[in-house]
C-alpha positions, 0 to 999 in steps of 0.5 A: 529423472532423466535417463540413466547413463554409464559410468563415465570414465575419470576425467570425462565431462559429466553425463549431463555436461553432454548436448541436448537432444533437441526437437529443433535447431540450437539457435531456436532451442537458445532463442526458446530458452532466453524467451523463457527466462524473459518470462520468467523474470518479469513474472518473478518481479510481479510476484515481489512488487505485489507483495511489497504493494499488498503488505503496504496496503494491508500493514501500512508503512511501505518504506519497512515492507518493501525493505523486509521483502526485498531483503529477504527475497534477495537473501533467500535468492543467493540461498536458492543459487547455492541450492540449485547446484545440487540439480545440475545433472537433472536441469531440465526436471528441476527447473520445472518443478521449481516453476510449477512450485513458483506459480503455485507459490506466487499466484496465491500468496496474496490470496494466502495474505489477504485472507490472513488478514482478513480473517484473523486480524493476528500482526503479530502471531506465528501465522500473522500477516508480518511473518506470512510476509516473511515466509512467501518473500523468503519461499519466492526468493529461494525458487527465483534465485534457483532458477538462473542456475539450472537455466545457464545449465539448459543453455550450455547444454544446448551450444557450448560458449564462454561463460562469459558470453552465455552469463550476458545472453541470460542476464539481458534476457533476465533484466529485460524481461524484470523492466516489462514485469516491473512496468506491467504491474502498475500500469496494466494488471494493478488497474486492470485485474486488480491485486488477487487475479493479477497475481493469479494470472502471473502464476498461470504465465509462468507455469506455461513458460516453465512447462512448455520449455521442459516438456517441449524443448527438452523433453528427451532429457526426461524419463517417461514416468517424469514426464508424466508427474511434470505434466500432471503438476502443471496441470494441477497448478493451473486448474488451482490457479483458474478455480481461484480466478473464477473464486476471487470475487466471492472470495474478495467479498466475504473477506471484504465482509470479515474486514468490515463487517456485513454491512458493506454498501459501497466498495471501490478501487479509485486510482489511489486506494480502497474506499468502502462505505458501511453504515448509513441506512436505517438508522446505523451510523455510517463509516467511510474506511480508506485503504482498510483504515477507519477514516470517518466514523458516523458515532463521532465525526462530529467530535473530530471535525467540530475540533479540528475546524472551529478553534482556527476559525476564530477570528478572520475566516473569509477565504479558507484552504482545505487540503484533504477532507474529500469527504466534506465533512471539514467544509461543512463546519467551515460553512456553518459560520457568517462570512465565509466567502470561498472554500477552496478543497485540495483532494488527491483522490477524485473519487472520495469527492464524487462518493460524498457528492453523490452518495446519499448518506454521505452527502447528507452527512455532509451536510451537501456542502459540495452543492455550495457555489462558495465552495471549489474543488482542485484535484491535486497532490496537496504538497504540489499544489502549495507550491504555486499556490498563492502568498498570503491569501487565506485566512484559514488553512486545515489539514485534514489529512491521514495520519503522520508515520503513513509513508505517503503522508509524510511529505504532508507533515514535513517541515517543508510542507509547513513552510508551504503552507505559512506562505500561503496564510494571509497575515493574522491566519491560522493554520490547524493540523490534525496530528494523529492520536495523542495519548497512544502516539505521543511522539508522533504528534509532539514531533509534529509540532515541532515541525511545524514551529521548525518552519517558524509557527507559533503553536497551540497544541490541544487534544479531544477525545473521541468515542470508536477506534480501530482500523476496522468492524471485525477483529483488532486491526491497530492498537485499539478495537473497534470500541476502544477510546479514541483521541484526537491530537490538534495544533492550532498555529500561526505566523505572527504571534501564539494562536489563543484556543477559543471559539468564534463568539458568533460562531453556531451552537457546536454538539461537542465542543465548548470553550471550556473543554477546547481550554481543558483539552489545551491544558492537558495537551500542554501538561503531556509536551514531550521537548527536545523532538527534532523536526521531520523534513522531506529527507529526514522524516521523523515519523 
């Protein structure tokens, strides 16, 4: 693509080793050429981040995605270098094809995945999101890995200088440039733009920075008809990247549709995760999913939280300890019993408390436990919060938290965290746990209960079943759909001796539970223990 020249004779430097013909100064064409890398670095770091944030988002466990993307994206980085050295005698037209390629690629890869996931739910197809994953981490890698090649060739061709020295001018600027892109991503795009039209304006920065350098300072390097197609491509990437820019929120709302059905009613982006709401009005059951996930069901909510709660508050409950549970739904059971005095609520997500406080059908799911002056709420990470909570206070603690084996979880189901809360119970206190699903993952849960009697808890380990499962309205999203069983697994524990299952006599008339069944669902958990487990702990998670 560049301008045919002589035959050199042997021995001579090669017909690309020559200096650029440049439009400016050399120090300036250096300076453009060290900016563009800058550029071009941070928007590279962006693309990686987003897909290790939208992979975690969209398939759960962040420690293996980031793992797969930025090993492979590493690997197909040295792949791209070795590749790139075929495009040394024509550095300036490789190197911006391959950034029009890159802001293509990046820009849309987490429309490409969230669309995937939407609309065919497939984790484990050809075209799933794991292996789409996969090949956008690979794909971006190759182009990034090309870059700095041909950019070290740019830069010699425009003043000669020791190796050494041109490899610390190019690296600074590529490392300097990774540390903006790594500390815009959370703290500018993500909560400003969001992930979609983040990455989309990622492309579009990065094609500007790859055209411009190519097609401004090094333009003579170009033939005319390779000008021509570098243009046209760019513009045709960055029309491709505004027309989804404009798109986006239909986009986002029919996939959101596909994910959860028609009946979405409320969708928001707190700090910390998506919330929708479905359901709720005219007679359909309400459903509240967190980042994707189903965390209440209205078909049987009753049965999860009328489990987890009344077993540990038989017996002394006048101070209780919720930590998670911002939707109220626990607090409402713990407030149906007499004599319940202070209902302290340790939530993470601010946003979850003020949806089921001010949310009508949610609120009145929740009976609007929120408006009892008994009940306080601390926004608070829950493990952080244990720490300087106070010794032997509550007579009830309830873990109402997300599923053990989500990374962000796995603190809250550590053998420290236990330990936490056993110093927080008040001597003869209960603490339940819900442990995640019992029979589908038996050896998450009966690693939970081996935590927790790692941190000196006597346990009581007990079962319910339940009657909707699934991660969402719309195609298989986990390892059951959205009408398969579900079950529940519980341990009921307590610092001093075994905990008995039972149920408060004076207790209210429950909907799902009796203590025939809480006896049944104890002897059936117990049948299945899977022994010889060992506990998680913070530096060793188990899940």
């Amino acid at each position: 693509m560049i301008e045919p020249h002589a035959p050199a004779p042997p021995g001579s430097p090669p017909p690309w080793a020559g200096p650029a013909r440049l439009p400016v100064q050399p120090e300036t064409g250096r300076f453009l050429v060290l900016a563009c890398v800058f550029v071009c670095a941070a928007c590279g770091l962006v693309y990686e981040l987003e897909l290790v944030a939208l992979a975690s988002y969209l398939i759960g466990d962040s420690v293996t995605q980031a793992s797969v993307v930025l090993s492979v994206m590493v690997f197909a980085m040295g792949i791209g270098s070795l590749a790139a050295k075929r495009l040394r005698w024509r550095a300036a037209a490789g190197f911006g094809a391959i950034e029009a390629t890159l802001a293509l690629v990046g820009g849309c890869s987490a429309m490409a995945l969230y669309a995937v996931f939407a609309w065919t739910g497939d984790w484990g197809g050809l075209w799933g999101p794991r292996w789409l994953l996969v090949a956008f981490s690979l794909t971006i890698g190759l182009l990034i890995g090309a870059e700095v090649p041909l950019l070290m060739e740019l830069i010699q061709r425009i003043r000669r200088q020791d190796a050494g020295g041109a490899v610390a001018d190019l690296f600074a600027a590529d490392y300097v440039g990774a540390l903006v892109g790594g500390l815009a991503f959370p703290f500018l795009l993500l909560p400003l733009l969001g992930q979609l039209t983040g990455a989309l304006i990622t492309g579009a920065v990065n094609a500007i920075a790859g055209g411009t350098l190519v097609l401004g300072l090094f333009r003579r390097d170009l033939t005319r008809r390779a000008r021509w197609l570098l243009l046209i491509a760019n513009l045709t990437v960055l029309g491709v990247l505004a027309s989804a820019a404009v798109l986006v929120d239909d986009f986002e709302q029919a996939a959101r549709h596909a994910v959860y059905g028609k009946d979405v009613r409320v969708a928001l982006q707190t700090g910390h995760q998506e919330v929708v709401l479905t359901g709720g009005t005219d007679g359909r059951p309400l459903d509240l999913f967190l980042d994707g996930r189903l965390r209440v069901s209205g078909r049987d909510e009753r049965r999860y939280h009328e489990a987890l709660v009344h077993p540990a508050m038989n017996g002394p409950h006048a101070r209780v300890l919720i930590l998670g549970g911002g939707d109220g739904l626990a607090a409402r059971e713990v407030l149906r019993h007499a004599g319940v005095r202070r209902v302290d609520v340790v939530e993470l997500d601010a946003g979850v408390v003020r949806l089921a406080c001010r949310d009508p059908a949610l609120s009145k799911l929740n009976g609007h436990a929120y408006d009892d002056p008994r009940v306080r709420v601390t926004t608070a990470d829950a493990f952080r919060w244990l720490r300087t909570a106070p010794v032997s206070t509550y007579d009830v603690v309830i873990s109402d938290l997300p599923d053990p084996g989500i990374t962000a979880s796995t603190k809250l189901y550590s053998q420290e965290f236990y330990g936490l809360a056993r110093r927080a119970l008040a001597p003869g206190g209960r603490l339940v746990v819900h442990a995640g699903p019992f029979a589908t993952r038996p050896h998450v849960f009966w690693t939970v209960e081996a935590t927790m009697r790692a941190a000196g808890l006597h346990t009581a380990p007990y079962r319910v079943g339940g009657r909707d499962a699934g991660f969402a309205a719309g195609p298989d999203r986990t390892a059951g759909t959205a009408r398969s069983p579900r079950d529940w697994g519980f341990v009921l524990a307590s610092a001093d001796t075994r905990p008995r299952l039972g149920l408060d006599p004076y207790e209210p008339r429950l909907r799902t539970l009796t203590r025939a069944t809480l006896a049944a669902d104890g002897r059936s958990a117990s049948a299945a223990r899977i022994d010889g487990l060992p506990a998680s702990t913070l530096v060793h998670p188990r899940y």
